[in-house]
C-alpha positions in Angstrom: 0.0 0.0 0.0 2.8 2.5 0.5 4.1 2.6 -3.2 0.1 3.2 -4.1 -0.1 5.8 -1.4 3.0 7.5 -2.7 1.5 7.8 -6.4 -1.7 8.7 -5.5 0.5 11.9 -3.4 1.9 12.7 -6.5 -0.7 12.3 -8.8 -2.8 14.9 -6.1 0.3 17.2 -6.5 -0.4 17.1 -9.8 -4.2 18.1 -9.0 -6.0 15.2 -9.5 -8.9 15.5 -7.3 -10.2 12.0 -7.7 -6.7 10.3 -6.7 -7.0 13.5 -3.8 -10.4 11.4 -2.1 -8.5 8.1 -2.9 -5.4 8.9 -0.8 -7.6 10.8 2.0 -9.6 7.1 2.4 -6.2 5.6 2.3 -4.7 7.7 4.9 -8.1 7.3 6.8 -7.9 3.5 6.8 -4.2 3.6 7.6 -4.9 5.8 10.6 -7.7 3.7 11.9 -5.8 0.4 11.3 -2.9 2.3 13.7 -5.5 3.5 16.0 -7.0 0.7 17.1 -4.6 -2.2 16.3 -6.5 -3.6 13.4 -5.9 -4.7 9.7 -3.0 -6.5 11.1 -1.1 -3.4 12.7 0.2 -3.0 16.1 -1.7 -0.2 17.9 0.5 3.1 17.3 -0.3 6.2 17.9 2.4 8.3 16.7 1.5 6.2 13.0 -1.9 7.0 13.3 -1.3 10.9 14.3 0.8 11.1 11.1 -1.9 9.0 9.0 -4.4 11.5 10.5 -2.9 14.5 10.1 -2.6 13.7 5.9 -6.3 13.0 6.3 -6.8 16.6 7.6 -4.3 17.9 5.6 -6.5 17.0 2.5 -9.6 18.1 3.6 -11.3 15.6 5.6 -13.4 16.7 8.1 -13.7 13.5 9.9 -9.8 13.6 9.9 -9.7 17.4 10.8 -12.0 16.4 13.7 -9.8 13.4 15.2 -6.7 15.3 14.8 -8.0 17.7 16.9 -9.2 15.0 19.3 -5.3 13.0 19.0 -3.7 17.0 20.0 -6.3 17.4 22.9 -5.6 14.2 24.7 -2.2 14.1 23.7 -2.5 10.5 21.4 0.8 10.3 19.5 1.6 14.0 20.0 2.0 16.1 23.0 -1.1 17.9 24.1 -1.7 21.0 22.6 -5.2 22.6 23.1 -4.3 25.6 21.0 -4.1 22.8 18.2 -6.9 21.1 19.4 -8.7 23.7 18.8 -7.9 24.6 15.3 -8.3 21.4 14.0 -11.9 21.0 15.7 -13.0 24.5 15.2 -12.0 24.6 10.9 -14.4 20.7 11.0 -17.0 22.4 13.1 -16.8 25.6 10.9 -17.5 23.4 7.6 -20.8 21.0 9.1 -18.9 18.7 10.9 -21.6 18.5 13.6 -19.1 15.9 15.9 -16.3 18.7 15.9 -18.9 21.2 17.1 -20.0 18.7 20.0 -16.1 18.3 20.7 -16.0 22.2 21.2 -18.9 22.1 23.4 -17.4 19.4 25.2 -14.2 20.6 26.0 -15.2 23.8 26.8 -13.7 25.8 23.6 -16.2 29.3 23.3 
C-alpha cells in the first residue's frame, strides 16, 4: 500500500482531485488500522497521528475532527489545546456537527 499511497501523493500534487479522495480514504484507513490495532497493525499512535494528520491535511473533516481530538488528549503527540482547537473549530466551521459537539465538550467558546 505504501508505493500506491505515494502515487496517488503525487498524482494529487499534480491536481488530480479523484486520486485526492482516494489517498484521503487511504490515509483514513491507515490511521484507523494504527489507532485501534486492526488490519494487522500494532496499535501506534504516533503512526496514526501522522496517517491522521494527511487526512486533515487534505480536507477531511472527519480527519480534521480526530486530529483535533489525537492534540487534545495528547495521542501520538504532545497535548496542545491551541491545536486542538484549530483542528476541531476549521471541522466544526464546515458541518462537521461531531467537531462542534467536541467544542462544546471541552469547553472551547
Amino acid at each position: 500500500m505504501d508505493m500506491a499511497i505515494k502515487w496517488w501523493e503525487k498524482s494529487v500534487e499534480l491536481g488530480n482531485a479523484d486520486d485526492k479522495e482516494m489517498l484521503c480514504a487511504c490515509c483514513a484507513l491507515l490511521s484507523t488500522d494504527y489507532y485501534k490495532g486492526e488490519g494487522g497493525k500494532s496499535k501506534n499512535y504516533q503512526k496514526a497521528f501522522y496517517w491522521v494528520s494527511k487526512c486533515a491535511n487534505l480536507g477531511d473533516l472527519g480527519g480534521m475532527h480526530l486530529l483535533g481530538c489525537m492534540y487534545y488528549v495528547g495521542e501520538g503527540t504532545p497535548k496542545n489545546r491551541e491545536l486542538a482547537e484549530k483542528w476541531l473549530r476549521k471541522s466544526a466551521n464546515l458541518g462537521y456537527k461531531d467537531a462542534a459537539n467536541s467544542l462544546k465538550e471541552w469547553g472551547f467558546r
